[in-house]
BAZALUM-558615 format. One line per 4 residues: number of its first residue (from 0); their letters; for each residue x, y, z of C-alpha. Coordinates in pm, 1 decimal. Layout:
REM BAZALUM-558615
NUM) A) X Y Z | ...
END
This chain:
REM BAZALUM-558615
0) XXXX) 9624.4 1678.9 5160.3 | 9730.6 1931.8 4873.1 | 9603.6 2301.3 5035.2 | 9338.0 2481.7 4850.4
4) XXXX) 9481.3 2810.1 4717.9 | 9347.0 3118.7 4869.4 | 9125.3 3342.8 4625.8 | 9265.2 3646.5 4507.2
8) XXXX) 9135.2 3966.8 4635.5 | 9011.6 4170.1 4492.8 | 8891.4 3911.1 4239.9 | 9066.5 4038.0 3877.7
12) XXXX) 8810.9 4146.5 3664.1 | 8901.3 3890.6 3422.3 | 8798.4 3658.8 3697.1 | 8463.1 3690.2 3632.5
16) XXXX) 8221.1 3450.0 3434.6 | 7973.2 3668.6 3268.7 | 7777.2 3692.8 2911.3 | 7838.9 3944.9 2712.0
20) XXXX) 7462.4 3997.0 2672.3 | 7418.4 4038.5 3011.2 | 7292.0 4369.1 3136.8 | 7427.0 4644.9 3354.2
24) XXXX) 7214.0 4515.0 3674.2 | 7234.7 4150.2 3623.5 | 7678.2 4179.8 3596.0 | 7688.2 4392.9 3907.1
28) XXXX) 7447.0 4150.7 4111.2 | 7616.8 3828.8 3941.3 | 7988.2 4030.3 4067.6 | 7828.6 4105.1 4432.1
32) XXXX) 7754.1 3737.7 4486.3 | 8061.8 3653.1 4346.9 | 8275.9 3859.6 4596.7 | 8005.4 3964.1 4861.2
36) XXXX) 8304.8 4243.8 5018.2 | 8247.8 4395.7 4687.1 | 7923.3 4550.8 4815.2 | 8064.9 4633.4 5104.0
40) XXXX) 8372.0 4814.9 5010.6 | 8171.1 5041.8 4790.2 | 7893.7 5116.4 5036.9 | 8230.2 5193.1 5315.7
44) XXXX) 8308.2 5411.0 5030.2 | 8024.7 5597.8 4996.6 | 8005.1 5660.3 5340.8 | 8347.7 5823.9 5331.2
48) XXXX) 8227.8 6024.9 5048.7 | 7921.9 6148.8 5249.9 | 8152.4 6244.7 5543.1 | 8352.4 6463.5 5354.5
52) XXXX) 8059.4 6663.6 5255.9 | 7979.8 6660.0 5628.9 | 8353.7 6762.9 5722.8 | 8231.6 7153.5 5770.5
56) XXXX) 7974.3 7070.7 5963.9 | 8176.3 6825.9 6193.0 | 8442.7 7129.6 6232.6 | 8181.8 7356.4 6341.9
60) XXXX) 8049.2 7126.2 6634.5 | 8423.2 7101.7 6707.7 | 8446.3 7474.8 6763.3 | 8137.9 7458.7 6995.0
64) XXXX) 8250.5 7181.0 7228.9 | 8591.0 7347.5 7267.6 | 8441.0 7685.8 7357.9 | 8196.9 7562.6 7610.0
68) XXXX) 8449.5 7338.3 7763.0 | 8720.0 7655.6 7761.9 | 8406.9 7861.3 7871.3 | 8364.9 7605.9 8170.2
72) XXXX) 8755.5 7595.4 8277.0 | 8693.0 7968.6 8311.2 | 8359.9 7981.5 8472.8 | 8519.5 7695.6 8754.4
76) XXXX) 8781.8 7964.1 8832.9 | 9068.2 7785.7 8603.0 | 9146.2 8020.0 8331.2 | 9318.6 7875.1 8034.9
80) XXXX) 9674.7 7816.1 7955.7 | 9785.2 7957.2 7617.7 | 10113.3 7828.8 7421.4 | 10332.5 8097.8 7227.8
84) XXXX) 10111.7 8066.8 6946.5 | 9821.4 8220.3 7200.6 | 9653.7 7876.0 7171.5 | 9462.2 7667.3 7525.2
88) XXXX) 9762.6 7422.0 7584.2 | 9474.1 7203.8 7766.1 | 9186.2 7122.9 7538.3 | 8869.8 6914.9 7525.3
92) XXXX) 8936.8 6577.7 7377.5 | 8570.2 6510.3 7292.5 | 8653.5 6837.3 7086.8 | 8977.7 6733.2 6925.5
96) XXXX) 8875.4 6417.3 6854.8 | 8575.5 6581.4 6592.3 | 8814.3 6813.3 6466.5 | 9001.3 6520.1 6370.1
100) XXXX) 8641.0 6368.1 6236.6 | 8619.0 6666.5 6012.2 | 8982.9 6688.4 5914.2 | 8882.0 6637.3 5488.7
104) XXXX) 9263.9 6485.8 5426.8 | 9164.9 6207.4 5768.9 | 8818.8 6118.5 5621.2 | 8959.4 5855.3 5409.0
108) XXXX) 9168.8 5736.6 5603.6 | 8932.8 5660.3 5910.5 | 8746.0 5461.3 5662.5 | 9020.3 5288.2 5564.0
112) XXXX) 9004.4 5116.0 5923.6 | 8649.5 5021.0 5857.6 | 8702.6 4872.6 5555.6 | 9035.6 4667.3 5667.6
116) XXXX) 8814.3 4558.5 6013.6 | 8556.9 4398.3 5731.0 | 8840.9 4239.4 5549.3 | 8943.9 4123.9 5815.7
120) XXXX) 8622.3 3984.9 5931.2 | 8528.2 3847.8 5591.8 | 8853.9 3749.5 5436.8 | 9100.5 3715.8 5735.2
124) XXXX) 9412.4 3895.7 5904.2 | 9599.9 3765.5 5562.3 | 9393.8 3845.5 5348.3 | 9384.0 4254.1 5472.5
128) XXXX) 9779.2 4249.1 5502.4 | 9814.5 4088.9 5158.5 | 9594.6 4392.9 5018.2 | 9701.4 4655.4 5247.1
132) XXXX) 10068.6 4624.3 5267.3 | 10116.9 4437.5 4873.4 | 9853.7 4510.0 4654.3 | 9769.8 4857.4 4696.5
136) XXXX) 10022.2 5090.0 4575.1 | 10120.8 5418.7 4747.9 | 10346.1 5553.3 4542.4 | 10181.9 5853.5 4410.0
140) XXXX) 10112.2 5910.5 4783.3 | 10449.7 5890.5 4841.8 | 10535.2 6111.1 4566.3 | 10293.7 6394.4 4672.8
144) XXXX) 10446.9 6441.4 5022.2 | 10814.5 6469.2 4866.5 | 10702.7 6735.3 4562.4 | 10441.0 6916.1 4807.3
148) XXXX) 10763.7 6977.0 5023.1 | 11011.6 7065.8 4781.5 | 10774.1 7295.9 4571.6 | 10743.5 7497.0 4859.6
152) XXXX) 11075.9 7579.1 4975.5 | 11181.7 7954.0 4916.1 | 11395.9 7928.7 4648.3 | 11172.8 7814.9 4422.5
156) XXXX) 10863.3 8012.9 4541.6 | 11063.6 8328.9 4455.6 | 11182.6 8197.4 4168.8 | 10840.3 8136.1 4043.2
160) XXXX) 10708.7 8469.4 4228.3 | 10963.2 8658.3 3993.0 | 10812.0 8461.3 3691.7 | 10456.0 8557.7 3768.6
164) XXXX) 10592.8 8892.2 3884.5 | 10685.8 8997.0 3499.9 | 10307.1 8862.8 3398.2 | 10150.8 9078.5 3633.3
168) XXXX) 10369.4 9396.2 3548.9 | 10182.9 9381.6 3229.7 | 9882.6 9445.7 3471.5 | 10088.7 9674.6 3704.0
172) XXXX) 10064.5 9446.9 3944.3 | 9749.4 9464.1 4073.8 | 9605.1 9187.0 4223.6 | 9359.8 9094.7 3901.7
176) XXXX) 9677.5 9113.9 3698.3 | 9853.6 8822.8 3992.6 | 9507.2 8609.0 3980.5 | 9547.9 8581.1 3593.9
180) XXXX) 9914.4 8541.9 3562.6 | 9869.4 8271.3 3829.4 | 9526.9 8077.1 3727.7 | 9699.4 8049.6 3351.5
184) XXXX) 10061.7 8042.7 3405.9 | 10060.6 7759.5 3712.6 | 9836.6 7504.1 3568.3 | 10059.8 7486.8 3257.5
188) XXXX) 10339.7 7437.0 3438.4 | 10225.0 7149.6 3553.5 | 10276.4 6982.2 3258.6 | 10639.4 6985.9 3306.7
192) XXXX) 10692.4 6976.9 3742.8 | 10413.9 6796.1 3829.0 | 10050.6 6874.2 3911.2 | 10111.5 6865.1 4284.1
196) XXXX) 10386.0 7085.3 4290.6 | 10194.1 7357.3 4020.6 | 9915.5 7322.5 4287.5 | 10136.7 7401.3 4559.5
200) XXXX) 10308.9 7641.6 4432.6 | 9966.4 7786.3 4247.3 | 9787.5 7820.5 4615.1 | 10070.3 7968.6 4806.0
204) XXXX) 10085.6 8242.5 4569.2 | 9706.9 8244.2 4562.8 | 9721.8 8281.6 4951.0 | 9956.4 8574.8 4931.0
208) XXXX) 9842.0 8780.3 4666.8 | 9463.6 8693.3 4656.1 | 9297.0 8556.0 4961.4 | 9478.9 8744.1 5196.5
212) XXXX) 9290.8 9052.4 5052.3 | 8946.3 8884.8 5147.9 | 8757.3 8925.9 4831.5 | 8387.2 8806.0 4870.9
216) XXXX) 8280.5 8395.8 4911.1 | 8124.6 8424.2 4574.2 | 8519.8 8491.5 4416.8 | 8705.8 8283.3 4691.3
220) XXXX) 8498.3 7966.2 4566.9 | 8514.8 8060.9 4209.9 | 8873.0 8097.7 4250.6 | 8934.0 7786.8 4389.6
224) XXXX) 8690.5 7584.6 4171.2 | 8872.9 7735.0 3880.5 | 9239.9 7655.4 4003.0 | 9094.2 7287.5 4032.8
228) XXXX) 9007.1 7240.7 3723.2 | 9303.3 7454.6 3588.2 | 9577.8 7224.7 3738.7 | 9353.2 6887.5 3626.5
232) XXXX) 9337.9 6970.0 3270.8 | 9675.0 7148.2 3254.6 | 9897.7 6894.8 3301.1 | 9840.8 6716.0 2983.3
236) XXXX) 10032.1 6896.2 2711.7 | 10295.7 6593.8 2865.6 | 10286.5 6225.5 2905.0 | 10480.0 6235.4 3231.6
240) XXXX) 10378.5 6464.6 3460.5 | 9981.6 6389.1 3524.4 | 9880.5 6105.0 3742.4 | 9575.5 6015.1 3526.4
244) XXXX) 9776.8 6058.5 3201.3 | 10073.4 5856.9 3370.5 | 9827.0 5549.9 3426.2 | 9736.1 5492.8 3037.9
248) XXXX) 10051.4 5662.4 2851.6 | 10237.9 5333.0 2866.0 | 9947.9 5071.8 2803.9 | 9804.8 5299.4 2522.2
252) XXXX) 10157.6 5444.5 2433.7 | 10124.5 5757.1 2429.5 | 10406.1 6022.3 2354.0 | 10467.8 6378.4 2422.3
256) XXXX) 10385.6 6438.5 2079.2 | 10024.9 6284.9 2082.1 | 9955.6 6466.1 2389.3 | 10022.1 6804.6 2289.2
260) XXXX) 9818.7 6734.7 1952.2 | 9534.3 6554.1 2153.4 | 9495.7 6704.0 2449.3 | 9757.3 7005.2 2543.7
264) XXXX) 9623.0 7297.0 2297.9 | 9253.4 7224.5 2375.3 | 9361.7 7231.4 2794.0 | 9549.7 7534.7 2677.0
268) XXXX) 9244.4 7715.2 2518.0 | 9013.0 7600.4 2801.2 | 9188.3 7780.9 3041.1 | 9257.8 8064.5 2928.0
272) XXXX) 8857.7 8125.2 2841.6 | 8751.3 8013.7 3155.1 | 9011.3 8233.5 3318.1 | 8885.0 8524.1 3131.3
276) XXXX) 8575.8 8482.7 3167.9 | 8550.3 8433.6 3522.6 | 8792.2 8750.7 3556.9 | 8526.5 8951.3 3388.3
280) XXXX) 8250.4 8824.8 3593.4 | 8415.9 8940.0 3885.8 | 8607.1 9264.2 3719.5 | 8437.3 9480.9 3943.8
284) XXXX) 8500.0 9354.2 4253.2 | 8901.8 9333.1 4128.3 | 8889.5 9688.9 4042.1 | 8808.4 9775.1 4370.2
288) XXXX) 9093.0 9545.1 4490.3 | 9410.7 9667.7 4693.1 | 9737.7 9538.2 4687.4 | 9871.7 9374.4 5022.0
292) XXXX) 10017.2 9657.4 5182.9 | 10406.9 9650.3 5181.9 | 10353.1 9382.7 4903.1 | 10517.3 9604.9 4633.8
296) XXXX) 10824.2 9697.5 4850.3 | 11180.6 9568.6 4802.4 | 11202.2 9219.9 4962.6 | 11444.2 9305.6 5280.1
300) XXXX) 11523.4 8935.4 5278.2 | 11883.7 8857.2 5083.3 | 11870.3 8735.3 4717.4 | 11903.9 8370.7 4705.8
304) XXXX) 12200.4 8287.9 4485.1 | 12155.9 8135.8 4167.2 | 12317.0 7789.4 4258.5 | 12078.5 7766.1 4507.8
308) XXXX) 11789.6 7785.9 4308.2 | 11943.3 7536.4 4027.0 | 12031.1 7331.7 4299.0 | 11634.9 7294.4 4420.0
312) XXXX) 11520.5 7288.2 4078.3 | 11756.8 6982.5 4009.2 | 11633.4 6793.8 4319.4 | 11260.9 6833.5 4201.9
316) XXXX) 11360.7 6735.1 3831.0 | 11512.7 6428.0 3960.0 | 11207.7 6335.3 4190.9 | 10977.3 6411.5 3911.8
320) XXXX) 11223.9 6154.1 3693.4 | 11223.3 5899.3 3962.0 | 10846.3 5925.1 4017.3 | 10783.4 5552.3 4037.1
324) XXXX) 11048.2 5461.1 4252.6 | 10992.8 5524.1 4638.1 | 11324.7 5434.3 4748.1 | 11492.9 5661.7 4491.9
328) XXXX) 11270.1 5996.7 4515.8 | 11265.7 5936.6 4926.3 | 11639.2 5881.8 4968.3 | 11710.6 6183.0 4721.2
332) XXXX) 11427.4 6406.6 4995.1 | 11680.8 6310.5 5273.0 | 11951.5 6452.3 5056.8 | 11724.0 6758.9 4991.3
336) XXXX) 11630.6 6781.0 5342.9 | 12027.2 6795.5 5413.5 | 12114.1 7037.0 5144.0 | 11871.0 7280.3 5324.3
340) XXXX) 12011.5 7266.7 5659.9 | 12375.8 7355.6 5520.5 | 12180.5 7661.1 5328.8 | 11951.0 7752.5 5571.6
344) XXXX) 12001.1 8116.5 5549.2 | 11856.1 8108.3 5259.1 | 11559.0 7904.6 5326.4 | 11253.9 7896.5 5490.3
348) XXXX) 11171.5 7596.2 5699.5 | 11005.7 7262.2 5583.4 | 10645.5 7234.1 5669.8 | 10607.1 6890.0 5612.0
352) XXXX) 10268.5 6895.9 5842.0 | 10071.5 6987.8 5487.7 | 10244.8 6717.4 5263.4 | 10194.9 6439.9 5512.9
356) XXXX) 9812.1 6507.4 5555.4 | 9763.0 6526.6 5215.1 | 9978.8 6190.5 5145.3 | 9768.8 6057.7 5389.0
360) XXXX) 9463.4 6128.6 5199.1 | 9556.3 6023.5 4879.9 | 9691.9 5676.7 5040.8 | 9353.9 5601.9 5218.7
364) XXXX) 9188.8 5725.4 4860.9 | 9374.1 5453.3 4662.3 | 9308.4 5208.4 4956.4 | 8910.6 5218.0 4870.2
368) XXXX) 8968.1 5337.8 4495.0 | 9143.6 4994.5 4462.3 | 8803.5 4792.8 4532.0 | 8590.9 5007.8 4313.9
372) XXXX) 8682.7 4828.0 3981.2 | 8413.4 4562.3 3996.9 | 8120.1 4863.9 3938.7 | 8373.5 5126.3 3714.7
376) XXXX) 8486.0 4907.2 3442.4 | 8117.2 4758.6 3360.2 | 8006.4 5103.7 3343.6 | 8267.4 5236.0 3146.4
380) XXXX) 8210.7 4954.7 2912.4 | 7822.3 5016.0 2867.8 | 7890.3 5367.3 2735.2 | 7914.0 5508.4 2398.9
384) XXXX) 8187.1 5797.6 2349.1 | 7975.1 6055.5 2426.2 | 7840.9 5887.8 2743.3 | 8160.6 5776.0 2818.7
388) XXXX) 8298.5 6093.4 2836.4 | 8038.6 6268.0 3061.9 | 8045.6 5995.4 3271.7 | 8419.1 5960.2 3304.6
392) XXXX) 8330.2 6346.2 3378.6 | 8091.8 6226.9 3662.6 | 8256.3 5947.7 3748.4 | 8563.1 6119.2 3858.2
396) XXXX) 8370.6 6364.5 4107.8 | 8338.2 6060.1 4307.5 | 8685.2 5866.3 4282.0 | 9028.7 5968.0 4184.3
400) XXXX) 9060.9 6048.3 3800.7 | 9412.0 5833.7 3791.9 | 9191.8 5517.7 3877.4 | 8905.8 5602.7 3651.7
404) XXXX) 9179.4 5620.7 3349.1 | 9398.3 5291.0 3550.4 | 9063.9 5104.4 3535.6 | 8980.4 5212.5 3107.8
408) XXXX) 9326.1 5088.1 3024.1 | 9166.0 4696.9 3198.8 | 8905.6 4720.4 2937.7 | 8984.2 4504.8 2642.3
412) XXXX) 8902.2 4652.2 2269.7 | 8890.1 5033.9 2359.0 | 8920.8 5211.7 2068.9 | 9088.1 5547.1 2002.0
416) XXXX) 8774.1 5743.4 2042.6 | 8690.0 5535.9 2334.7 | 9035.9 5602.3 2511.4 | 9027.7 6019.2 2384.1
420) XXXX) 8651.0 5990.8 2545.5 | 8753.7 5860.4 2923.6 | 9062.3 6053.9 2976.4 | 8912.0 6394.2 2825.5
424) XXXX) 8625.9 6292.0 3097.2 | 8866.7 6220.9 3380.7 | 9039.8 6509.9 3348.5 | 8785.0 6779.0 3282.1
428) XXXX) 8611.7 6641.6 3570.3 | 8918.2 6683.8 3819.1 | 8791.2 7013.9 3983.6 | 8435.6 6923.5 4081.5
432) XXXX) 8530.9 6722.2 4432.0 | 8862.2 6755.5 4677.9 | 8899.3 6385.4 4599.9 | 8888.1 6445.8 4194.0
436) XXXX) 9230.0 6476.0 4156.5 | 9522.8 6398.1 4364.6 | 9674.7 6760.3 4355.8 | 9301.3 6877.3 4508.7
440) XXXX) 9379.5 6798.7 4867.8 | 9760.6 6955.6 4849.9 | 9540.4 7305.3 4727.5 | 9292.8 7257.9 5011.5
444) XXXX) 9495.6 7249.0 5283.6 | 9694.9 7493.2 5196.5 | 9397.6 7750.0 5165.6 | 9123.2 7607.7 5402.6
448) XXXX) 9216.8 7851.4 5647.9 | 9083.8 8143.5 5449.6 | 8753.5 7965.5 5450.4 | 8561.7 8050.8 5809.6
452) XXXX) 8440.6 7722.6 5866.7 | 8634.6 7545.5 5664.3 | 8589.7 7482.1 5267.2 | 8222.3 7354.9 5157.3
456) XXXX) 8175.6 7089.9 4924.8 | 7927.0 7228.0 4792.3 | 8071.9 7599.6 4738.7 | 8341.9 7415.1 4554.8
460) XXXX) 8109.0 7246.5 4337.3 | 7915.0 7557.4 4170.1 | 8289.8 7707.1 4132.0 | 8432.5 7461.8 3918.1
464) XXXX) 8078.7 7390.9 3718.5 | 8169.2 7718.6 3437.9 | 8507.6 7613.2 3406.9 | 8473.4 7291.1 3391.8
468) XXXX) 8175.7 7303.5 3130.6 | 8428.8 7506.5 2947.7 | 8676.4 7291.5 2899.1 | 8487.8 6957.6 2877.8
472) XXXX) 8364.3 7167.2 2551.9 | 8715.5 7250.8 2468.4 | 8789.6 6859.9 2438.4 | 8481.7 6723.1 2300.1
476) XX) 8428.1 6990.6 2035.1 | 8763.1 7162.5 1908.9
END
């Protein structure tokens, strides 16, 4: 007997039989009974989306159940043991275990199990592995963790620190004049060494000069909505350094010189309004603002030498280069990695802690993003250009923008406007949700612990809703 050959999965979208007169409701139902996991993938989904909204909430309970159970130690006459870093060395596990539950960069991930367990149970073990360990890809994950960790090493940090250090001289160096110079300067950048490593680099400096001065909630989630949307929309004046522009700039080929036409000058404008703007909504609160204090002495710390610096910048250039090959840009991080240990007086050590977490997000984000294409690319294709874009806009609050624009460029007989409409929408819309864009997650770990409580969904939300009205504007209308 000749073997029937298993299905693919996820079905292409090609792979479905529909008319093209059929309705929205009638090709989604006709796709669920086609592939009943469908359904079930998106509603796993959705769930995961929920719990990160929940993730402050989770950490809170956390908090509780490890101070009554410390509380208890101490009331049964067994006082705590504290680590160097003044930490209980013995904790509850009921309490770690939530704090992992509300851990936003392990949210995705946890449902990843889920969803493999119904794969598993629907499709078979071969079936998961097939999509799991072949058909996703995890590149950009990979990619993350290796720029994350070389953008913040100390060379470069003070070599961008020195940059943003003329900028703000203009201001005296106040910390308004460091919030500008960084909230313009950064994003741009991003453009050329990668949105994860702007945002990296963007929210350390943040950290240092801004949020460890504790300006109000109001500014802290204005600030970081901002720097969201910033670093989405201002990495396209290139065609190489954006993940969403990345997915469509060889299908659609497009240059350097069509995105700095299209798309760079109107990111440009966008961000410098909304910048201003938000700086003189809050300009009384900065005037009021001190800097860090010591933060304007002489560094004690030795100069790093020049070759050092080139030599960093060289390694990230290269990674950036090899971007889409794992076994390149990771080998070349073990060089890295080795080049730091023979200069490690001038160095600070790797955290790679950050990185992995946020790696770990993004690859449990493209693990669900992945079967999301059976409800995205009918939608997309029911839209006009102006729906299109504000609900490429919308869209992306809910799912990475690199698989909104991966799933337009599956659409047959897009048009110009059509293609202009979903990636302007993508990208303006990268700042509304931690999972909006893939540099998001890199920027919320590294400044989540400036939030009591952890960051709130929500709070994030109204931040980035100015800016990113702003520059949706900026694209649609300039």
């Amino acid at each position: 007997m000749t073997a029937v050959p298993t299905p693919p999965f996820p079905l292409p979208l090609e792979a479905y039989h529909q008319s093209a007169q059929a309705g929205l409701g009638r090709i989604l139902l006709d796709r669920i009974q086609a592939e009943p996991v469908n359904l079930a993938a998106t509603l796993i989904f959705l769930l995961a989306i929920i719990h990160t909204f929940m993730a402050g909430r989770i950490r809170h309970w956390s908090h509780d159940v490890e101070a009554r159970y410390q509380r208890t130690r101490k009331e049964e006459g067994r006082p705590a043991e504290v680590g160097e870093d003044g930490e209980p060395v013995e904790r509850s596990f009921f309490g770690q275990i939530l704090h992992f539950f509300g851990e936003v960069e392990a949210i995705f991930g946890i449902w990843a199990v889920v969803l493999a367990v119904v794969i598993v149970g629907c499709k078979g073990l071969d079936t998961a592995i097939n999509y799991l360990g072949h058909s996703v890809n995890y590149t950009e994950a990979m990619f993350v963790v290796v720029v994350m960790a070389m953008a913040a090493t100390r060379p470069v940090l003070d070599l961008v620190e020195s940059l943003m250090q003329r900028v703000a001289s203009l201001g005296k160096g106040s910390p308004g004049a460091w919030w500008l110079a960084t909230l313009i300067i950064a994003p741009v950048l991003g453009s050329f060494i990668t949105e994860p490593a702007a945002m990296t680099i963007a929210a350390l400096l943040l950290a240092k000069k801004f949020y460890a001065l504790k300006p109000s909630p109001r500014l802290m989630y204005a600030t970081l909505g901002l720097l969201f949307v910033n670093i989405s929309v201002g990495g396209t004046f290139t065609h190489f350094a954006a993940p969403p522009i990345l997915m469509v700039a060889g299908p659609w080929h497009w240059g350097l010189a069509h995105m700095a036409a299209n798309f760079g000058w109107k990111a440009g404008v966008g961000i410098v309004v909304a910048t201003l703007l938000y700086y003189w909504a809050f300009r009384a609160e900065f005037a009021v603002m001190k800097p860090v204090r010591g933060d304007d002495e002489k560094d004690p710390r030795e100069r790093v030498p020049f070759w050092v610096v080139a030599t960093h910048l060289a390694f990230l250039g290269f990674a950036v280069w090899a971007a889409h090959y794992p076994a390149i840009f990771v080998g070349a991080f073990l060089f890295f990695i080795a080049f730091t240990q023979a200069t490690a007086h001038h160095q600070t050590p790797i955290n790679l802690a950050s990185p992995v977490l946020v790696g770990f997000f993004l690859a449990g984000l493209v693990v669900h993003g992945g079967l999301q294409g059976w409800w995205i690319e009918p939608v997309l294709s029911s839209l006009n250009e102006p729906s299109l874009f504000l609900g490429s806009t919308g869209l992306t609050a809910f799912n990475d923008n690199a698989a909104i624009t991966y799933l337009a460029t599956l659409v047959p007989g897009f048009s110009e406007g059509f293609k202009y409409a979903v990636v302007a929408g993508a990208v303006t819309g990268g700042g509304l949700t931690v999972i909006a864009n893939a540099p998001n997650p890199a920027g919320q770990a590294i400044l989540a612990k400036y939030f009591p409580g952890g960051i709130s969904p929500g709070g994030l939300l109204a931040g980035a809703l100015v800016p990113t009205a702003i520059v949706g504007a900026c694209f649609w209308w300039l």
